[in-house]
MARBATI-519153 format. One record per residue (C-alpha): residue number from 1; x, y, z. Coordinates in steps of 0.05 Angstrom, whole numbers, plus 5000, padded with zeros to 4 digits. Layout:
BEGIN
(NUM; (X; Y; Z)),
...
//
This chain:
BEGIN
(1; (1964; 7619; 5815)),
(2; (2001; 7626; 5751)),
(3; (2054; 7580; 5731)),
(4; (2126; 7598; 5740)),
(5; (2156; 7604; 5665)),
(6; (2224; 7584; 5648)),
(7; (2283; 7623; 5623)),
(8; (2261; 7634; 5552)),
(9; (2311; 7607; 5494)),
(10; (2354; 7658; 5461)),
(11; (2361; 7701; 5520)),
(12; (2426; 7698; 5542)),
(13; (2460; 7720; 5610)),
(14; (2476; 7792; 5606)),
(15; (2530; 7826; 5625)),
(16; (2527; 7862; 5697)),
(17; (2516; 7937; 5689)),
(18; (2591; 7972; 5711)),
(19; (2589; 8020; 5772)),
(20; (2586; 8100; 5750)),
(21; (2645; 8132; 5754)),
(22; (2659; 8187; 5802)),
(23; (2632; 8244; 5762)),
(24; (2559; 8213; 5747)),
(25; (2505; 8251; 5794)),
(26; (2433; 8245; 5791)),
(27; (2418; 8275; 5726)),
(28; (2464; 8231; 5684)),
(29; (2428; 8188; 5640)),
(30; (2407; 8116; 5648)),
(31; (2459; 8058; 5629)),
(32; (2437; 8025; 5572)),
(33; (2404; 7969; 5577)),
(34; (2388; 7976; 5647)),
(35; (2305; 7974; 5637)),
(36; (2316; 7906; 5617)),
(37; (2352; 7890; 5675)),
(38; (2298; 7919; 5717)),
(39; (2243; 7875; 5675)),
(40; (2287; 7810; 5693)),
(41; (2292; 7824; 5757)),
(42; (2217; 7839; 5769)),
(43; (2200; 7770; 5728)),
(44; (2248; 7731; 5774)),
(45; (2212; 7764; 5836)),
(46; (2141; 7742; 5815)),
(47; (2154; 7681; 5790)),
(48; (2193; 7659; 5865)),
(49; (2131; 7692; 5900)),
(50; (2082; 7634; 5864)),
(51; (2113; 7585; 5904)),
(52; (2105; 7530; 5850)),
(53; (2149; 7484; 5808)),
(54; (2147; 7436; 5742)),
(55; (2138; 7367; 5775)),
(56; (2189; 7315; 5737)),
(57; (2145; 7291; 5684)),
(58; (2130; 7372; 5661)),
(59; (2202; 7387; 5666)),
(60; (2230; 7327; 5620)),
(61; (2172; 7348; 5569)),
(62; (2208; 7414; 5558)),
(63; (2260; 7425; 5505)),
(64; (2336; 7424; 5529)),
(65; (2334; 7500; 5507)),
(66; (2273; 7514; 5557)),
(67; (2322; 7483; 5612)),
(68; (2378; 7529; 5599)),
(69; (2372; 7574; 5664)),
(70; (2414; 7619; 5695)),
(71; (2453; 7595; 5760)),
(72; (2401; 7645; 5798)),
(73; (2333; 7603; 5772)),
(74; (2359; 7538; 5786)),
(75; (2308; 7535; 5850)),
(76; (2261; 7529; 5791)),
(77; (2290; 7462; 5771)),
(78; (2250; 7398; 5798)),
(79; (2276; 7363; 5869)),
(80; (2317; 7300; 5845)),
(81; (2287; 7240; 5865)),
(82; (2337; 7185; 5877)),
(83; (2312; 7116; 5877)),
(84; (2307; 7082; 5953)),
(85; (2369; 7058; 5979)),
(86; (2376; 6976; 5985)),
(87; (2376; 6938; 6061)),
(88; (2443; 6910; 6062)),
(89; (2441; 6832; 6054)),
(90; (2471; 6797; 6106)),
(91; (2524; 6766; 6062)),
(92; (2542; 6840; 6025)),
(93; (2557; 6859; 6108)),
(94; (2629; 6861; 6135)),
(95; (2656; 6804; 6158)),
(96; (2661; 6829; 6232)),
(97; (2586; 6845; 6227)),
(98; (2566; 6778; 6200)),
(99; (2602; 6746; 6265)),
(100; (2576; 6786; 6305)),
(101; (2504; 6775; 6287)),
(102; (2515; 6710; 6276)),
(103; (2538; 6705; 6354)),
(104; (2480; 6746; 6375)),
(105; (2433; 6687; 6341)),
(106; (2475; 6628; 6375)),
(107; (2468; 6661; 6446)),
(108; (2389; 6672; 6430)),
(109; (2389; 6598; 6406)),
(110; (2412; 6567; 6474)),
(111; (2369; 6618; 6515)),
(112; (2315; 6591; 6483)),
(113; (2335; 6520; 6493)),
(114; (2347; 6534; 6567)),
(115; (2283; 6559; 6585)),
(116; (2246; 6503; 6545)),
(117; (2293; 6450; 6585)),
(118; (2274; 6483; 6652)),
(119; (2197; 6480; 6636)),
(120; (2196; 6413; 6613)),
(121; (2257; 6376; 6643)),
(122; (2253; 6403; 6710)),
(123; (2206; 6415; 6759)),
(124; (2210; 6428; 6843)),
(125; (2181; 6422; 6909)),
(126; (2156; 6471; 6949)),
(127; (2216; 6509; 6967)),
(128; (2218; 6529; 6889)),
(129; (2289; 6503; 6872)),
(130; (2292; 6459; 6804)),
(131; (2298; 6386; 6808)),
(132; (2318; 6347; 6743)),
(133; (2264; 6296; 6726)),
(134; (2308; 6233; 6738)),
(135; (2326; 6259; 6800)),
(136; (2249; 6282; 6825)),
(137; (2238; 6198; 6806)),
(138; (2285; 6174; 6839)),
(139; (2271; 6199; 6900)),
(140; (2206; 6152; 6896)),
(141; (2241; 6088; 6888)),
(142; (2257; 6042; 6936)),
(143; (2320; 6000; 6918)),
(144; (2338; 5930; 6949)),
(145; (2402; 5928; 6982)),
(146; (2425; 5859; 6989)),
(147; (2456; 5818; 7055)),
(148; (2525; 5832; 7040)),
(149; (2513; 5914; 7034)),
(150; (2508; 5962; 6969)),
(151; (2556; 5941; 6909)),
(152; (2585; 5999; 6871)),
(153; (2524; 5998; 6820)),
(154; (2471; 6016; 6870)),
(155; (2523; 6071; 6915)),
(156; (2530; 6100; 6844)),
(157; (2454; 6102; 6839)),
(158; (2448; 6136; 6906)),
(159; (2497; 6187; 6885)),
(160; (2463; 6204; 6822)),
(161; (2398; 6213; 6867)),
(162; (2356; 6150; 6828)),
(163; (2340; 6124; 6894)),
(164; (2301; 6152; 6949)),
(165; (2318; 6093; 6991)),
(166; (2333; 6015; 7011)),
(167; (2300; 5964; 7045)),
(168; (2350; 5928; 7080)),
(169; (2364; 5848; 7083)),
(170; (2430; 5852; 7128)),
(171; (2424; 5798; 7189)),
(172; (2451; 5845; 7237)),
(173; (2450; 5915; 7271)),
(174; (2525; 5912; 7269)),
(175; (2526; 5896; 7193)),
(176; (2478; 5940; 7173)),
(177; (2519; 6004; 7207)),
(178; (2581; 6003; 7155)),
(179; (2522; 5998; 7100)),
(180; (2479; 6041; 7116)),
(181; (2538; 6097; 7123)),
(182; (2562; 6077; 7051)),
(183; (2496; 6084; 7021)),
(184; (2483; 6149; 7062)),
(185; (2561; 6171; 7040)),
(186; (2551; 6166; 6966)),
(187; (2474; 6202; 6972)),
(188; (2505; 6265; 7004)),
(189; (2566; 6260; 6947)),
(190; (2516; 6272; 6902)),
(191; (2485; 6325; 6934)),
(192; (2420; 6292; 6942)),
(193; (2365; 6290; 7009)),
(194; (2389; 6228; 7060)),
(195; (2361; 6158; 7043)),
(196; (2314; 6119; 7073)),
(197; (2340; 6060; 7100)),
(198; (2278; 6013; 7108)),
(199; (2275; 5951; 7151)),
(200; (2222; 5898; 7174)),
(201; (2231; 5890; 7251)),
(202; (2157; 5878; 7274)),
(203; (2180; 5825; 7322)),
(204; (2164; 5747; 7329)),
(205; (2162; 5721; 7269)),
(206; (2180; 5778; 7220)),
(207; (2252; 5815; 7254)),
(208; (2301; 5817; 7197)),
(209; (2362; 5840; 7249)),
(210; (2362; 5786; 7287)),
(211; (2402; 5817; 7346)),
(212; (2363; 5872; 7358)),
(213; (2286; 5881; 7400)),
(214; (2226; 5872; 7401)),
(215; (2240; 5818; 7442)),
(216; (2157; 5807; 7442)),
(217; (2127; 5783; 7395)),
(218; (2064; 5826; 7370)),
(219; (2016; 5771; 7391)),
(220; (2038; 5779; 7460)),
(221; (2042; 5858; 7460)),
(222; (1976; 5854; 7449)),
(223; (1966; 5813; 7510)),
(224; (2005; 5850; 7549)),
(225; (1981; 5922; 7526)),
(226; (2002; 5994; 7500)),
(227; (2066; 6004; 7557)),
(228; (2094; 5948; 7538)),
(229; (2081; 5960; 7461)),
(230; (2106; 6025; 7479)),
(231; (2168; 5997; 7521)),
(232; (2191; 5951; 7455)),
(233; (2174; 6005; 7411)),
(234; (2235; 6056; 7433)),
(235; (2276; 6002; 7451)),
(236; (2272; 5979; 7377)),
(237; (2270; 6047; 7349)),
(238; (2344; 6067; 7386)),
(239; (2365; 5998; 7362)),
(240; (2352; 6013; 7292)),
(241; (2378; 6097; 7296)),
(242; (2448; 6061; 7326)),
(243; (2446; 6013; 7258)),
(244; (2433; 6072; 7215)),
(245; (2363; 6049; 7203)),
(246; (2316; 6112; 7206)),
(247; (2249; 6077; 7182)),
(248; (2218; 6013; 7209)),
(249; (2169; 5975; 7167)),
(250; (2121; 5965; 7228)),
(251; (2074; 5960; 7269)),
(252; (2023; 5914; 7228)),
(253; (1948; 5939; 7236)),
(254; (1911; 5883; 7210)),
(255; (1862; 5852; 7248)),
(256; (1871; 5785; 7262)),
(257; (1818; 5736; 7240)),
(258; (1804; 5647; 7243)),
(259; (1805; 5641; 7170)),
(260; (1878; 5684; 7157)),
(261; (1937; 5650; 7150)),
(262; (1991; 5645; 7199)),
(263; (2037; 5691; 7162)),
(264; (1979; 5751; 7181)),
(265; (1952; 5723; 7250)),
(266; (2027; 5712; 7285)),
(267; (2035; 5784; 7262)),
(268; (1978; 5824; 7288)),
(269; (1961; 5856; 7358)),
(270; (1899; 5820; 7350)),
(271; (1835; 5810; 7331)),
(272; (1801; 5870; 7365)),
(273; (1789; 5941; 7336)),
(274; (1805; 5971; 7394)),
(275; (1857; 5941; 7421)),
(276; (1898; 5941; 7360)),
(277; (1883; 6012; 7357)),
(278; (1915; 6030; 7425)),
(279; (1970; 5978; 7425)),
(280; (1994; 5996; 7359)),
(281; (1994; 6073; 7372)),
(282; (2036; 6057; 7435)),
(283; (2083; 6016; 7395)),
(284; (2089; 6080; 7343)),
(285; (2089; 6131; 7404)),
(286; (2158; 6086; 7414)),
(287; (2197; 6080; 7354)),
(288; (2185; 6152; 7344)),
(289; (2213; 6170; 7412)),
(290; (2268; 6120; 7402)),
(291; (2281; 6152; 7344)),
(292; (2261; 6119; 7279)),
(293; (2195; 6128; 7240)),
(294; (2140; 6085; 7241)),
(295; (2102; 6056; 7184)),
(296; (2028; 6029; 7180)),
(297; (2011; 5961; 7152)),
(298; (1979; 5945; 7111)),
(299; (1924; 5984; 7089)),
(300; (1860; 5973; 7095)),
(301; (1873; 5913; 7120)),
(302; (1894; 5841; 7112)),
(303; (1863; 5805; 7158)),
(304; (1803; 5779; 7119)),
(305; (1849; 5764; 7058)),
(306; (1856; 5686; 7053)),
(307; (1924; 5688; 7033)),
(308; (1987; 5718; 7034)),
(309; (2003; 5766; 6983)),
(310; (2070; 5748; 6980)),
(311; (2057; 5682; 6952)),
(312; (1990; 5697; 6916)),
(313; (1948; 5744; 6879)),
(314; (1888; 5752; 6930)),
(315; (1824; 5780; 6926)),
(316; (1787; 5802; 6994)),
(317; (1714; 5789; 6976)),
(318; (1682; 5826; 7032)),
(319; (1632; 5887; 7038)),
(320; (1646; 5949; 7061)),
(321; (1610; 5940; 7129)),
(322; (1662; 5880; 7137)),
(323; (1723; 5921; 7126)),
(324; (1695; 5976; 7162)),
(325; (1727; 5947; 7230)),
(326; (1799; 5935; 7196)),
(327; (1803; 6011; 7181)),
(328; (1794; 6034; 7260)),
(329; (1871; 6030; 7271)),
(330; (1888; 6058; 7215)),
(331; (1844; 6110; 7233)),
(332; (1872; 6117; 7303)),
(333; (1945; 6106; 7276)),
(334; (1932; 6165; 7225)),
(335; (1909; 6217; 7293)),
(336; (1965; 6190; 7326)),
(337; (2021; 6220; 7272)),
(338; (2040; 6157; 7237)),
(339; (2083; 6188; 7189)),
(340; (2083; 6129; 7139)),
(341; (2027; 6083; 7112)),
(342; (2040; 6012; 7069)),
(343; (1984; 5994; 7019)),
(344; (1964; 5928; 7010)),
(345; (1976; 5892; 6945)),
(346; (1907; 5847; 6951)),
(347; (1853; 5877; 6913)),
(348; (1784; 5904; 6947)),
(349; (1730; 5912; 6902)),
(350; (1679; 5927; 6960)),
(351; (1729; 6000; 6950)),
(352; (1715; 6006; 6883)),
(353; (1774; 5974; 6841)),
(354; (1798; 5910; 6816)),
(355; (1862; 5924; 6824)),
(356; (1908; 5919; 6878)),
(357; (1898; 5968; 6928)),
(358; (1972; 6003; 6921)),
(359; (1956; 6011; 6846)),
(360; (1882; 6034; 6859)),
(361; (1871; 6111; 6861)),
(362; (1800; 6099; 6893)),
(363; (1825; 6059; 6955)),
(364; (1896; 6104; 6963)),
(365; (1863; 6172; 6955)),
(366; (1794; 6156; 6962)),
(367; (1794; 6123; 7026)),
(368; (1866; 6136; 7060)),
(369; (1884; 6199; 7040)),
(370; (1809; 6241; 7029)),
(371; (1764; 6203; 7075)),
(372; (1818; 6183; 7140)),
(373; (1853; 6242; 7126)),
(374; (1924; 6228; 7114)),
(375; (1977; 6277; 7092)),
(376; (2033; 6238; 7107)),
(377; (2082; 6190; 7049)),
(378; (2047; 6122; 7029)),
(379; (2099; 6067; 7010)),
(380; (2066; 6006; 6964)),
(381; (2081; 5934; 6988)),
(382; (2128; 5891; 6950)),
(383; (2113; 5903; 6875)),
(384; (2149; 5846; 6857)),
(385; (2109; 5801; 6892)),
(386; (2059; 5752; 6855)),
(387; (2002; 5788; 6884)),
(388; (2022; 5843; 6837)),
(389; (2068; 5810; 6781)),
(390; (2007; 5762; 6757)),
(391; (1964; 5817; 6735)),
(392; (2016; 5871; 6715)),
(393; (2092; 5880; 6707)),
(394; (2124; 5911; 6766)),
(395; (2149; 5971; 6726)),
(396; (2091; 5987; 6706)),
(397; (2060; 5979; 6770)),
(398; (2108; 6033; 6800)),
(399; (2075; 6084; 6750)),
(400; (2000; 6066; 6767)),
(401; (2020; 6064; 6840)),
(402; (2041; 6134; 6831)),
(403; (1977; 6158; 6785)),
(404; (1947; 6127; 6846)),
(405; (1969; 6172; 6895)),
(406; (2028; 6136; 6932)),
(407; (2095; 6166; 6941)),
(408; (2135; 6102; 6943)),
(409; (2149; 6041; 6904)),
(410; (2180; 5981; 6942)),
(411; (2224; 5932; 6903)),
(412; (2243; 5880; 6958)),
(413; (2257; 5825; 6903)),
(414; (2310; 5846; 6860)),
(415; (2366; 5903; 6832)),
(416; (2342; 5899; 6768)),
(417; (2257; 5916; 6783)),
(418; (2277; 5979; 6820)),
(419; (2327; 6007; 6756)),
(420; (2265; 5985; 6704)),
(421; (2216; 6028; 6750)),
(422; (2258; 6090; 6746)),
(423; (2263; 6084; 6672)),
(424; (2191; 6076; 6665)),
(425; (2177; 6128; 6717)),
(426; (2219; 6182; 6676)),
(427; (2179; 6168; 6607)),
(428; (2116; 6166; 6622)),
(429; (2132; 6234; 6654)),
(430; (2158; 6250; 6591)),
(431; (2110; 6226; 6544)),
(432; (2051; 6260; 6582)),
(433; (2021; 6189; 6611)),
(434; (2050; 6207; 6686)),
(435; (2020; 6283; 6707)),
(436; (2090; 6308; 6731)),
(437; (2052; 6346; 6784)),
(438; (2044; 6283; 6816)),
(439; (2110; 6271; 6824)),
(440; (2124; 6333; 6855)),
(441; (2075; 6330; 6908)),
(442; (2116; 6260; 6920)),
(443; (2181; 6290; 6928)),
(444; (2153; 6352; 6964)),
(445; (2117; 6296; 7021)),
(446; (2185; 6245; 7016)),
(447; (2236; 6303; 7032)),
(448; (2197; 6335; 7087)),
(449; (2185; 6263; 7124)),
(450; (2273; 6260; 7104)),
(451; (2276; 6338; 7142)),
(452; (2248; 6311; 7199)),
(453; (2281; 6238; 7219)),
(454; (2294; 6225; 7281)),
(455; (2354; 6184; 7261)),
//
């Protein structure tokens, strides 16, 4: 196509050609002029039919003459091209803009922050709802409560949900009523699951409220057989519901053998499978009707252990064909619905670990929970006894109890082990060394055995 041409220099705007007056007619002669007109005007046409235009560099290569166009040819000049705006800078902004974004990022900021602090700093049980970490540990601790009831320290503890329980020391049903109710009181202040209020009432010599049954000593219940381990049994558990006990730390299972010491043998059914099996079950079958929970002692068995474990650390050197008969009441315990089991603190290496069997993953899942079956909470002996303090420190045996697969720790010796646990607890959640996961299933096990006291 040819090029469109500029207005060439020197040509001037004309003057518009004045109408013809009233007398011109068709024969009256052209005005002059007017073929130029006609020329311009046909120019102007073609070039506006070629559809093409100087680009900027072609058009600021022409002389300012060449440029000189009349207002009709200025579609012939080039399209400006302005240079691309600038983004605004946040500071060149309004000040009510600034605030406004800076507002925006604030409220992003703590969204953010929430959600990480719900993944990491929270976690639940099965009913989904969020349970801060202290709180989810607590609930696996087991707090001494002294003789003379809670002091404020430990009812401020309950409140804040760092406890899951108490073993009680009070010397009487009637004295334990008032503190069990305080301890109970300040838990439901703080809008946490009831506590467990623990006590050892096995009978003979081993009842820590002395007013209260059995009235038989486990010796003779074993004598005398499963209704009358079943008689003492509800009689005991009623006493302890009325006291505002809901968990006794009884029957013991252990078999009772000639080399044990007296602390074991005065405290067993006996010293056959069998019969331990079915008095025991009738002395659970009891408590549970008289409404207090049960717990199993002390797994897998103490009754080839040479010494007590709370004076000691022991070692039960025996194969697994000799423990094999210790485990039958257990066993029948377990298909009866105990709903609690006590690990032993003595250590088993026949099962696979030389530690104590409460801090032992292969002798507290291995054998109680995968190979007897049991779904039910596990509660460790005393971790401040010597049986566990001479190999490890008790706070630190409350997190390998855990890893283990027990749901709770038992501090029957002092205030101070049970607040050390928690702390411990709560950072090796944090720092990765405790699978958090494990302390869920904990908590999830713990409140559904708290749903469904009796007391």
């Amino acid at each position: 196509m040819s090029p469109r041409m500029p207005r060439l220099p020197g040509r001037g705007r004309e003057s518009e050609p004045e109408s013809a007056g009233e007398g011109g007619g068709e024969g009256s002669a052209p005005e002059p002029g007017s073929e130029e007109r006609r020329a311009r005007a046909a120019e102007r046409a073609q070039r506006r039919q070629s559809q093409e235009r100087y680009t900027t560099a072609e058009w600021d290569s022409l002389a300012t003459s060449e440029k000189e166009l009349e207002p009709e040819d200025d579609w012939l000049r080039p399209p400006s091209r302005e240079a691309p705006r600038r983004r605004p800078r946040h500071r060149d902004l309004p000040a009510r803009v600034r605030r406004r974004q800076d507002i925006a990022l604030i409220v992003i900021a703590l969204l953010l922050i929430g959600g990480v602090y719900l993944l990491f700093v929270r976690g639940g049980g099965d009913d989904g709802n969020q349970v801060n970490l202290k709180r989810l540990a607590g609930q696996t601790v087991i707090a001494k409560m002294g003789k003379s009831g809670p002091d404020q320290a430990l009812l401020q503890r309950a409140k804040k949900g760092q406890i899951g329980g108490v073993i009680a020391l009070a010397r009487s049903g009637k004295a334990l009523v008032k503190q069990a109710a305080d301890m109970q009181k300040a838990a439901a202040g703080g809008d946490n699951p009831p506590l467990l209020i623990m006590v050892d009432q096995e009978g003979g010599i081993v009842k820590r409220l002395a007013d209260g049954p059995p009235d038989t000593s486990p010796a003779n219940l074993g004598v005398q057989g499963a209704d009358a381990a079943r008689s003492e049994g509800e009689a005991t558990g009623q006493f302890l519901a009325k006291s505002g006990a809901n968990v006794d730390l009884a029957p013991v299972l252990d078999l009772s053998d000639p080399d044990s010491p007296r602390t074991i043998r005065a405290r067993t059914f006996g010293s056959d499978p069998a019969t331990v099996s079915e008095v025991g079950t009738a002395f659970i079958d009891g408590l549970d009707s008289g409404g207090a929970d049960a717990t199993a002692k002390h797994f897998p068995g103490l009754g080839l252990a040479g010494q007590n474990t709370d004076f000691a650390s022991v070692t039960v050197d025996a194969s697994l064909q000799q423990l094999q008969p210790g485990l039958e009441p257990f066993q029948a315990a377990i298909q009866a619905g105990v709903p609690l089991v006590m690990m032993s603190t003595a250590i088993y290496p026949a099962l696979g670990s030389n530690e104590p069997a409460a801090l032992a993953e292969p002798v507290v899942t291995g054998e109680l929970r995968d190979k007897l079956g049991f779904g039910g909470v596990v509660v460790t002996d005393d971790l401040e006894g010597p049986a566990v303090t001479s190999t490890t420190s008790s706070d630190r045996a409350a997190v390998r109890a855990l890893e283990a697969g027990c749901d709770l720790v038992l501090f029957a010796g002092s205030v101070r082990g049970s607040e050390r646990a928690l702390g411990r607890i709560v950072s090796a959640s944090k720092k990765g060394r405790l699978d958090r996961s494990l302390l869920e299933s904990a908590y999830d096990r713990i409140t559904s055995l708290k749903s469904s006291l009796s007391g």
